[in-house]
C-alpha positions in Angstrom: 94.4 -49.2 42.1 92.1 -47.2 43.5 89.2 -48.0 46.2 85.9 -48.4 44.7 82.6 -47.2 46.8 79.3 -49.1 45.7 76.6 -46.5 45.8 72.6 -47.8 46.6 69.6 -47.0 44.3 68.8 -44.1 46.4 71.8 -42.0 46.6 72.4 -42.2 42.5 71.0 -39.0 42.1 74.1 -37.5 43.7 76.6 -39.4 41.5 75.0 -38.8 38.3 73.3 -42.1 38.4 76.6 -44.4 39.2 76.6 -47.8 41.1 80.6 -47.6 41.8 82.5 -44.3 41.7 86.4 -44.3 42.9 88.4 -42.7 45.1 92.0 -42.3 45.4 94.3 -41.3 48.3 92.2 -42.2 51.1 93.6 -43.8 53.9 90.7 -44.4 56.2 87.2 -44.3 55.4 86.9 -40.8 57.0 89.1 -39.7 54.0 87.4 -41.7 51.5 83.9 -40.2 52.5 85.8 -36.6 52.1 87.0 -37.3 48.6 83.2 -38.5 48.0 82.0 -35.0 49.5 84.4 -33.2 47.4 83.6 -34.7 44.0 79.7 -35.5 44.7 78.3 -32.1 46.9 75.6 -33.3 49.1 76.2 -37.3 49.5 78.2 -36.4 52.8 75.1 -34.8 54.3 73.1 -37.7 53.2 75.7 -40.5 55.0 77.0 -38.4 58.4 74.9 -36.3 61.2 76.1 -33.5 61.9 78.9 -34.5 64.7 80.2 -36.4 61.6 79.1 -39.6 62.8 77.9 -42.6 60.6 74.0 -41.7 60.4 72.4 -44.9 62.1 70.0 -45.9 59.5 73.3 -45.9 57.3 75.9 -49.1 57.4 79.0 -48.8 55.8 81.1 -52.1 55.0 85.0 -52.3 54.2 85.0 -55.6 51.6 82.3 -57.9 53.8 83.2 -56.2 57.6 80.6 -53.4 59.1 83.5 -50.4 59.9 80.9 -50.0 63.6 82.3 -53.4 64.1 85.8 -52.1 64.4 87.3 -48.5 64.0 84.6 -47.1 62.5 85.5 -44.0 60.4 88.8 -44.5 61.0 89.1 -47.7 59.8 92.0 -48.3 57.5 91.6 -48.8 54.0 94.1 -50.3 51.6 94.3 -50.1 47.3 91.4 -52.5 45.9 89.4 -52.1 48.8 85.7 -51.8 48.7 83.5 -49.6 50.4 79.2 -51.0 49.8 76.6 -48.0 51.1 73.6 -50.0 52.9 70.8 -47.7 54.0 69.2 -49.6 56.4 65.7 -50.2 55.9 63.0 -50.6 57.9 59.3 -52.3 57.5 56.8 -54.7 59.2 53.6 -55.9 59.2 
């Protein structure tokens, strides 16, 4: 079973207009996002700076946990897992 990665409204562009693409073979969501790069050129850019860091207006959740809570990018990632894309957004009176 492969690890499903929900992508937002804004990012569609770059997966031919999917909500959930798969990916297989990753252990950690460093190799997930890889896989993504590979298959869907650009959405890497759009979700890491260029140190390869988590962009901060972009959080990244493994099932219902935010990976900055705990390992990050190299959190671990297990068959049936899912990965949800949350840009953050911002706003205010």
């Amino acid at each position: 079973m492969p690890i499903t990665v929900k992508i937002p409204a804004p990012l569609r562009s770059l997966t031919a207009n999917q909500s959930e693409v798969a990916v297989e073979n990753a252990a950690t969501v460093q190799d997930a996002l890889e896989e993504l790069s590979r298959k869907y050129p650009g959405l890497k850019d759009r979700l890491l700076d260029e140190k390869g860091a988590l962009r901060r207006y972009v959080n990244l959740f493994r099932n219902d946990e935010d990976i900055r809570h705990g390992r990050g990018l190299a959190t671990s990632l297990a068959e049936g897992d899912k990965l949800t894309i949350v840009p953050a957004i911002a706003g205010g009176c």
